[in-house]
C-alpha positions as CSV (number, residue, x, y, z in Angstrom):
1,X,-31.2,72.9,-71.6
2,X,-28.0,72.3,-73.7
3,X,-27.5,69.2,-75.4
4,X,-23.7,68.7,-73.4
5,X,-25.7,69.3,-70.0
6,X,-28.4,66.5,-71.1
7,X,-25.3,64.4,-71.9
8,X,-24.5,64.8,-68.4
9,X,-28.0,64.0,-66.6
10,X,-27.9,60.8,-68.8
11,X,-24.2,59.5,-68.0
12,X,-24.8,60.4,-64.1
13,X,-28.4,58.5,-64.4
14,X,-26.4,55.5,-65.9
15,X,-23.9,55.7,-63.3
16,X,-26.6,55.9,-60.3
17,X,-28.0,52.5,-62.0
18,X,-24.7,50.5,-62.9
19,X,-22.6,50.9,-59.9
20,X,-25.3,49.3,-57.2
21,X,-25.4,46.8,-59.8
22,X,-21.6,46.2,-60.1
23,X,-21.5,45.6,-55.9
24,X,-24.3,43.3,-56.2
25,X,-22.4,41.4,-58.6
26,X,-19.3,41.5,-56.4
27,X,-21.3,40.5,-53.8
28,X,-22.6,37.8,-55.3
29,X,-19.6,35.0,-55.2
30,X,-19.8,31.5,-53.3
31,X,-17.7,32.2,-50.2
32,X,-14.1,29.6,-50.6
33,X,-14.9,28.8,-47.1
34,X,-18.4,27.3,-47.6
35,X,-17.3,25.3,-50.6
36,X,-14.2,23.4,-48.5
37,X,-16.6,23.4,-45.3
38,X,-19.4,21.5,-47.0
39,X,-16.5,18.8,-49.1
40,X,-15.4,18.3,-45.4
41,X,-19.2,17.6,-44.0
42,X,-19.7,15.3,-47.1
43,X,-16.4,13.3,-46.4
44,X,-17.5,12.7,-42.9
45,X,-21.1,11.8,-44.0
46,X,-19.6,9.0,-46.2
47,X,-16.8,7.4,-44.1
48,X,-16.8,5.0,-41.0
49,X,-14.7,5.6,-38.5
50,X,-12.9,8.4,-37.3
51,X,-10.6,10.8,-39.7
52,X,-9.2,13.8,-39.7
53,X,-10.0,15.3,-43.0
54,X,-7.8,17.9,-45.3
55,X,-9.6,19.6,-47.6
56,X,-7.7,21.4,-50.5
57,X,-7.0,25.2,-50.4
58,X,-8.8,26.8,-53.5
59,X,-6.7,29.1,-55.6
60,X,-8.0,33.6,-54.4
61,X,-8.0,34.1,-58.7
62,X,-11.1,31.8,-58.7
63,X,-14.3,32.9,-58.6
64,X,-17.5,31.2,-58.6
65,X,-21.0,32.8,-58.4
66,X,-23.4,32.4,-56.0
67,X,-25.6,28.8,-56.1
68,X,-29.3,29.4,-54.7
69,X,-29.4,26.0,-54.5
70,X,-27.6,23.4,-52.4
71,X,-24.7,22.5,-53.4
72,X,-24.3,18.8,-54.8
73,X,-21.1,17.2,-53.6
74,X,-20.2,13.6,-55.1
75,X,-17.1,11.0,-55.7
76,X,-16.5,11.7,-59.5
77,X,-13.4,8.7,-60.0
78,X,-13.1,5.1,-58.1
79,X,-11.1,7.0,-55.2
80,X,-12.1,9.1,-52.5
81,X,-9.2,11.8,-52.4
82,X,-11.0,13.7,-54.9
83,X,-14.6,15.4,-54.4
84,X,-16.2,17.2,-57.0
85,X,-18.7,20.5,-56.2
86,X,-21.4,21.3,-58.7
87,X,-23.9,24.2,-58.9
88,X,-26.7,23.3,-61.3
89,X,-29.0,26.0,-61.4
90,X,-29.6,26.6,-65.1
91,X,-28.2,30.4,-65.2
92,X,-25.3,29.7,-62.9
93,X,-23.6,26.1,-63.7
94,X,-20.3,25.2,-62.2
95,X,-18.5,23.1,-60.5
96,X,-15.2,22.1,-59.0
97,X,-12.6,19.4,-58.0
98,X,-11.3,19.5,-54.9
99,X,-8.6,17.1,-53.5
100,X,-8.4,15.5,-49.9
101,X,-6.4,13.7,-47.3
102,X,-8.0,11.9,-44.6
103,X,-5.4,10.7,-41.5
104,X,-7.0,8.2,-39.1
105,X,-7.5,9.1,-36.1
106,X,-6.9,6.7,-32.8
107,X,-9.3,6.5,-29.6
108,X,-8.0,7.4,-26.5
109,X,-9.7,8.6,-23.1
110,X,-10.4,11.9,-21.3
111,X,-11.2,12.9,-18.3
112,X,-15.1,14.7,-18.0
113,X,-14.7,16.1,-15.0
114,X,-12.3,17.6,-13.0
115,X,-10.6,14.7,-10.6
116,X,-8.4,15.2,-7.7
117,X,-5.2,13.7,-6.9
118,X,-5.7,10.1,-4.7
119,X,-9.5,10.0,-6.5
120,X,-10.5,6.6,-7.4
121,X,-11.4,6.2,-11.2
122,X,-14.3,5.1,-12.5
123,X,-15.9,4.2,-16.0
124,X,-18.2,6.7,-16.3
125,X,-15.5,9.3,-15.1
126,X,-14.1,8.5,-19.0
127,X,-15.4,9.6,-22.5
128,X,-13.3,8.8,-26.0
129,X,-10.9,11.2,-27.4
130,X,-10.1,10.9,-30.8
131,X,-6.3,11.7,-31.7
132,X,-4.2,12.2,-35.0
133,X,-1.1,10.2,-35.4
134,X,1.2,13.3,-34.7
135,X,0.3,13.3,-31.3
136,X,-0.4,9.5,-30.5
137,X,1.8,8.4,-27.8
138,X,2.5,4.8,-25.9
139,X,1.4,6.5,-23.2
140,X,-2.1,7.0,-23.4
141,X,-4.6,4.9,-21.7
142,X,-6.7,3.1,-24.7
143,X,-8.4,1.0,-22.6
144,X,-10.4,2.5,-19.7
145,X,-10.9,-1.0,-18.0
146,X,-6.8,-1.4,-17.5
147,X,-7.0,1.6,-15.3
148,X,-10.5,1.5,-13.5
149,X,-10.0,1.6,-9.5
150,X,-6.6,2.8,-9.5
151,X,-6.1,6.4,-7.9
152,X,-5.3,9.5,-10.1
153,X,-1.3,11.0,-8.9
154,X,-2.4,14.7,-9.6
155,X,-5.5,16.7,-10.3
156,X,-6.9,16.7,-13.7
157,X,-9.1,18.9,-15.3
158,X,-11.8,18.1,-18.1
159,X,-10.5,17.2,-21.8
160,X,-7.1,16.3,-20.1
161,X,-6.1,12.6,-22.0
162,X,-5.6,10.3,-19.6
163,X,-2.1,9.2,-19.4
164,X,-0.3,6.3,-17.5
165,X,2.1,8.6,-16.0
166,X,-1.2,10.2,-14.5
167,X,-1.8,7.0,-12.1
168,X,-0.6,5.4,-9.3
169,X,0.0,1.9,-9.7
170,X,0.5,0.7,-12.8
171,X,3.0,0.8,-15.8
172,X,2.9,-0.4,-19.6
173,X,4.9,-3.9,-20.6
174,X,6.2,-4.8,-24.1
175,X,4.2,-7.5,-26.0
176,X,4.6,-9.2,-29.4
177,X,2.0,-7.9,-32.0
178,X,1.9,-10.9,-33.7
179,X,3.6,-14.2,-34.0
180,X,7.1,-13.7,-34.9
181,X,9.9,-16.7,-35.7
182,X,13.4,-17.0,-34.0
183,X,16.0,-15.1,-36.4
184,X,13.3,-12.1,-36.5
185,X,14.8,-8.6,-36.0
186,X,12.1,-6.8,-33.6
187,X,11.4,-3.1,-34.8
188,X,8.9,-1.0,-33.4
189,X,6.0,-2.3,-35.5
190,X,6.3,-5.6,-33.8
191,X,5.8,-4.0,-30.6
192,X,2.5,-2.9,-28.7
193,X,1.8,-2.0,-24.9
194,X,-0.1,-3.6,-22.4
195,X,-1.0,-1.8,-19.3
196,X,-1.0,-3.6,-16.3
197,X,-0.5,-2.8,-11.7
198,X,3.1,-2.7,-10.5
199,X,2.9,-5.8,-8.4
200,X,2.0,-8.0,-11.8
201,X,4.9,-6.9,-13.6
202,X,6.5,-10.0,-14.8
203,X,9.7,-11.3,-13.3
204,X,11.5,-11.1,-16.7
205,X,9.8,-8.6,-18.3
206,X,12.1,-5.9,-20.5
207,X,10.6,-2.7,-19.9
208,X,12.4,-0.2,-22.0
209,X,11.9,-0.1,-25.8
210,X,15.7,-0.2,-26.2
211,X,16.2,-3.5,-24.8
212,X,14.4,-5.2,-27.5
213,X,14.3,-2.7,-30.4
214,X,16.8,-4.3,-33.7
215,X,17.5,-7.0,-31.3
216,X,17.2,-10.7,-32.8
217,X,14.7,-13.6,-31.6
218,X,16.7,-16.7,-30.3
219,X,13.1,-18.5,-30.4
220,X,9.7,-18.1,-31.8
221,X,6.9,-16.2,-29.9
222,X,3.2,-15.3,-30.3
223,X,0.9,-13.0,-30.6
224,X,0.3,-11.1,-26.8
225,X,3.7,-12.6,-25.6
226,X,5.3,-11.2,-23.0
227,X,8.9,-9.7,-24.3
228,X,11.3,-10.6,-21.6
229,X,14.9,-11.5,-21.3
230,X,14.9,-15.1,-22.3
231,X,14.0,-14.3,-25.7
232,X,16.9,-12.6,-26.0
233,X,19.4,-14.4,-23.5
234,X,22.4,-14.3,-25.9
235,X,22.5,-10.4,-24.4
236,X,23.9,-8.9,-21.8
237,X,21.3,-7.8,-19.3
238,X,21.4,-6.3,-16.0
239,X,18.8,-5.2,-13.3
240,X,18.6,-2.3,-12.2
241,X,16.4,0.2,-9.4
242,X,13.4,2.3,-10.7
243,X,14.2,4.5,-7.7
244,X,16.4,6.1,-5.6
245,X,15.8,3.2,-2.0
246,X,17.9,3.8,1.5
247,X,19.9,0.9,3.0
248,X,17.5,-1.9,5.1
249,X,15.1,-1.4,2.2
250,X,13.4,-5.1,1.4
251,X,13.9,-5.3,-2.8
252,X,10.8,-6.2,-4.5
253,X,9.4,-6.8,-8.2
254,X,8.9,-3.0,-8.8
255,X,11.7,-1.4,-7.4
256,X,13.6,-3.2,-10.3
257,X,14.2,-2.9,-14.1
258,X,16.0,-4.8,-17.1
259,X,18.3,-3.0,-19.1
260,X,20.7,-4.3,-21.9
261,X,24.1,-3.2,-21.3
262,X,25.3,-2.1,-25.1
263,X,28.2,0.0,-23.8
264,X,32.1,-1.3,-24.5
265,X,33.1,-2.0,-20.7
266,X,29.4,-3.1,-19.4
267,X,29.7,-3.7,-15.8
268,X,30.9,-7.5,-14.3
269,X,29.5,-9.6,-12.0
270,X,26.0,-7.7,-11.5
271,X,22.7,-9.4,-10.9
272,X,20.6,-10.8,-14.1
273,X,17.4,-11.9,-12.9
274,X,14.9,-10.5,-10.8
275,X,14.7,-13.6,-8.5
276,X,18.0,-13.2,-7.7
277,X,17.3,-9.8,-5.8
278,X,13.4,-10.2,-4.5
279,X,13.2,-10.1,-0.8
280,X,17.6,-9.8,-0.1
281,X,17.7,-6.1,2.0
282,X,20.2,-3.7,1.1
283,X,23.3,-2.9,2.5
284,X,23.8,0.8,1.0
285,X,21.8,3.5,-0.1
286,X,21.5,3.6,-4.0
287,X,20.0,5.6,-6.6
288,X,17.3,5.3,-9.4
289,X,19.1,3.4,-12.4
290,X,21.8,2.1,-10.4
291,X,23.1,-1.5,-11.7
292,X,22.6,-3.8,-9.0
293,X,25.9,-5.7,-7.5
294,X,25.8,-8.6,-4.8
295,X,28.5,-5.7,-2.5
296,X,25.0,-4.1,-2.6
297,X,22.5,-6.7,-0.8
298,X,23.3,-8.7,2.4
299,X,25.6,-11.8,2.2
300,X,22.7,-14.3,4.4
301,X,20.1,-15.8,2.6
302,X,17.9,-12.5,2.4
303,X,15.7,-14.0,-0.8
304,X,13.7,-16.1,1.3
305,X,13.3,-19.9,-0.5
306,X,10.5,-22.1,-0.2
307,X,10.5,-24.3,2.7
308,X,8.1,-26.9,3.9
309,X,4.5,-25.9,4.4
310,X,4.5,-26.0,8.3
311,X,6.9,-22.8,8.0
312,X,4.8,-19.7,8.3
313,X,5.9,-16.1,8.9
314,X,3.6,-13.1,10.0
315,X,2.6,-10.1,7.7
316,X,0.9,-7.2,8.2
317,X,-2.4,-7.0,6.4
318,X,-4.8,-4.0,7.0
319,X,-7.7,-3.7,9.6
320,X,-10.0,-1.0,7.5
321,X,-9.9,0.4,4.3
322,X,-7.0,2.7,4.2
323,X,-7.2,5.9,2.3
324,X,-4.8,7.4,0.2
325,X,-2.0,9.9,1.4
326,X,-3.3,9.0,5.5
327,X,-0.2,8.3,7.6
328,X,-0.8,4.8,8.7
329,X,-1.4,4.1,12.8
330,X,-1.1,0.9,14.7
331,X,-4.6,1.0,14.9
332,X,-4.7,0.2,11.1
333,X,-2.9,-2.9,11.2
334,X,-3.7,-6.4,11.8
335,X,-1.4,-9.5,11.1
336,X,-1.9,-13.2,9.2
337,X,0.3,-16.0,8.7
338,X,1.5,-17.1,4.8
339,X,3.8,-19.6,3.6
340,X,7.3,-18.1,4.4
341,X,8.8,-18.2,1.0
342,X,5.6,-15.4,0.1
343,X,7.9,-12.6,2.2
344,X,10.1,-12.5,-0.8
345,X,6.7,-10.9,-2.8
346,X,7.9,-7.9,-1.1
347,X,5.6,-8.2,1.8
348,X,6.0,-6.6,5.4
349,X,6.8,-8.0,8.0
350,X,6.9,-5.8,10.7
351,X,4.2,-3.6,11.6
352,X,7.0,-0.7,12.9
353,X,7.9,-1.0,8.8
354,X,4.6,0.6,8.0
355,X,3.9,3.0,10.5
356,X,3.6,6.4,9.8
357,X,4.1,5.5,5.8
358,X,1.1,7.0,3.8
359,X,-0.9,4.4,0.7
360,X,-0.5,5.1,-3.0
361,X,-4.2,4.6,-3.2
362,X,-7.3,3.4,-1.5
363,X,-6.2,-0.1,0.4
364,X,-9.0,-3.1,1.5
365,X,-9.6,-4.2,4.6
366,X,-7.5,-7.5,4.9
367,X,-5.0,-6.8,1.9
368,X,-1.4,-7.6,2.8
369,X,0.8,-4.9,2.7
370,X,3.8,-4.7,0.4
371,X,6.1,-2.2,-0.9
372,X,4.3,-1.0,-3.6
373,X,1.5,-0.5,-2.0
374,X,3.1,2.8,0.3
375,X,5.2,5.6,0.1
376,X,7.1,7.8,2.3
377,X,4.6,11.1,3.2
378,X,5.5,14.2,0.7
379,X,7.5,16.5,2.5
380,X,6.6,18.9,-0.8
381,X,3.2,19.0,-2.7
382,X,2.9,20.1,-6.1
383,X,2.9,23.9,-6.6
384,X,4.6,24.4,-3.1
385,X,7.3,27.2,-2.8
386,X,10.5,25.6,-2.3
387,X,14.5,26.7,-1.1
388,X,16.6,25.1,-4.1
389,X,20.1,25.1,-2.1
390,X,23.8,23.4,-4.1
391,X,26.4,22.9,-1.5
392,X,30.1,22.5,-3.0
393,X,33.5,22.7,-0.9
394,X,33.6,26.2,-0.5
395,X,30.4,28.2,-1.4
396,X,26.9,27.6,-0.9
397,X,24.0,28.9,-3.3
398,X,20.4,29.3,-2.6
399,X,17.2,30.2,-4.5
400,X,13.7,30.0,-4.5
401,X,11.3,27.8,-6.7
402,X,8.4,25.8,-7.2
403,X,8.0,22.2,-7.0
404,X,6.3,21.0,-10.0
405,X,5.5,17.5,-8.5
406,X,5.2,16.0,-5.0
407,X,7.8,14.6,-3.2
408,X,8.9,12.2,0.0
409,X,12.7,12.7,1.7
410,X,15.2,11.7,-1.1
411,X,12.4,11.5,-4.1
412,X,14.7,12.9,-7.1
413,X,11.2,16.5,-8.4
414,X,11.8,18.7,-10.7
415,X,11.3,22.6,-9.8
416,X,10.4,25.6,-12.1
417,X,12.9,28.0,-10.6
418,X,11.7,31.4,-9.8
419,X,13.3,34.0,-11.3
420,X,14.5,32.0,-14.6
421,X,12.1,29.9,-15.3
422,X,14.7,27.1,-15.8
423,X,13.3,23.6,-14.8
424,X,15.9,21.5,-13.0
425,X,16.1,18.1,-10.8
426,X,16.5,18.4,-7.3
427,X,16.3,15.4,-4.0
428,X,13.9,17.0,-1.1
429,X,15.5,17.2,1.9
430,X,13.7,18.4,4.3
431,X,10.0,19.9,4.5
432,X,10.0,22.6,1.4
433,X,13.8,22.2,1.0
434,X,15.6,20.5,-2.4
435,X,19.0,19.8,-2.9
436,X,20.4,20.3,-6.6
437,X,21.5,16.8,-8.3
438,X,24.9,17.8,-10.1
């Protein structure tokens, strides 16, 4: 055997050894992953409450060997954005400092089961979702016992956070966070939401976050109070409908809204306070948003006033519990005599009125009936295939669509239409037939 060729056998001997080795040793590096997946455990091991934690990204160029051992995480300065990883096994000593953010994160409820539309809640049919400040909203129930026995609008499936769009019923007021002093400007930090039914609305209330927001206090209020127009009287305010309501319609406390006027030429000689308008009928159709004039309501003494307590007046009250979306019979209905100033809680009157209407949600036996109580049956249920038609002096379009909420004759739905996609506003007209709101 030459002494080149031994040469060889040695260097290919050496080679068979040392490359193994060197994939062992590339092998052989603490995964980035593991490292920021144990700070995060750590963080949430060490904090009360709920956060959502950010762990810093570590730079590709370092590498660290692999640690046998556990690793040992710990709070190396008086703060807790910074976390420090150690190995300490005696051939293989490192560690790390890792930086990280933790965002608080704000309880709100979800549904644990899928519910249907009309279904009745209850408090075991919640469970706490936790959610980061990005995708809080006013509108998220944050106290399951505001909501429990109200009935759901829609179907909802599991995980789904429970909003207060998602129930019948009920709608959020303004209320002072804390005590403020007359001459404060009110910002959106001053302000918190308090859920509470339709029917307890109060008379005054301001319900939109424009009407108060960088408007100044005329007088001081606390904590929990109520915001409402007296607090702000110096400003123009107006009332006006939540909905679109036909002519001989009775006006109650939750067809109506407060609104500040802050254009140039606000509108004269319109209504400012709820009272004025509870229990008058109207004279003409109008439409949600619509500022409410006295041309609009009879001229006799529709808002009925207190008179002596021998005056009584009959309302309808219910025989049975009703249930909800059932068109209501005569069989349904009983009557009882109240104090006839109580009519102008938007009570009927008339059991013709409530025939054939259909309950918001599941009704007593022997609860007096009022407006907000019913609705008009949907002509269109959600997901229904609908004819979209616009009519204009001298043509006349049609297309197909879907409704993506349920609707009664004149309810203003929107519809996903067909073949573009495009979501529009329409007013049902008939059964699966929408008219386009231009």
């Amino acid at each position: 055997m030459t002494q080149n060729h031994t040469v060889k056998l040695l260097v290919s001997f050496i080679l068979i050894l040392f490359i193994p080795w060197c994939k062992a040793q590339s092998q052989a590096l603490h995964s980035h992953e593991d490292i920021r997946q144990g700070v995060a455990a750590f963080v949430a091991e060490n904090q009360s409450g709920h956060y959502q934690t950010e762990v810093q990204k570590m730079d590709k160029r370092i590498k660290l060997s692999q640690c046998s051992d556990e690793l040992s995480f710990s709070y190396p300065f008086e703060t807790d954005s910074t976390i420090e990883v150690r190995c300490s096994e005696i051939n293989n000593n490192w560690k790390i400092f890792l930086s990280v953010k933790n965002r608080p994160l704000h309880k709100a409820y979800a549904v644990n089961r899928t519910l249907t539309a009309g279904y009745q809640l209850t408090e075991t049919d919640l469970e706490p979702l936790y959610i980061p400040s990005s995708k809080l909203s006013p509108s998220l129930v944050d106290n399951p016992k505001s909501v429990i026995g109200f009935s759901l609008k829609q179907t909802l499936r599991p995980g789904h956070a429970l909003l207060i769009s998602d129930i019948e019923g009920i709608t959020q007021i303004m209320v002072a966070k804390k005590r403020l002093y007359a001459g404060h400007r009110v910002t959106l930090a001053d302000i918190q939401f308090k859920t509470v039914p339709l029917d307890k609305i109060p008379e005054s209330a301001i319900l939109e976050q424009s009407g108060i927001r960088n408007k100044v206090l005329i007088k001081t209020i606390s904590a929990g109070h109520v915001y409402n127009i007296t607090d702000f009287s110096h400003l123009n305010f107006a009332i006006i409908s939540r909905s679109n309501l036909e002519s001989g319609h009775i006006l109650d406390n939750t067809d109506l809204d407060v609104i500040l006027q802050t254009n140039k030429n606000p509108v004269a000689n319109h209504f400012k306070q709820k009272s004025q308008l509870i229990g008058r009928t109207l004279i003409r159709d109008i439409s949600k948003g619509t500022i409410l004039l006295p041309a609009m309501v009879e001229n006799s003494p529709g808002m009925l006033l207190p008179l002596a307590s021998k005056d009584m007046i009959n309302v309808v009250i219910t025989r049975e519990t009703l249930k909800p979306d059932r068109k209501i019979t005569a069989s349904d209905l009983d009557s009882k005599q109240v104090k006839r100033y109580s009519a102008a809680m938007g009570y009927y009157t008339q059991a013709d009125e409530v025939i054939d209407l259909v309950p918001k949600r599941f009704i007593t036996k022997g609860t007096i009936l009022r407006h907000a109580l019913l609705k008009k049956p949907d002509l269109i249920k959600k997901g229904a295939h609908v004819t979209i038609t616009v009519t204009r002096q001298g043509f006349f379009i049609s297309n197909e669509g879907i409704a993506l909420e349920p609707g009664g004759l004149n309810d203003e739905i929107q519809i996903k239409v067909t073949n573009s996609g495009k979501i529009i506003t329409g007013i049902v007209d008939a059964v699966g037939k929408v008219k386009i709101i231009k």
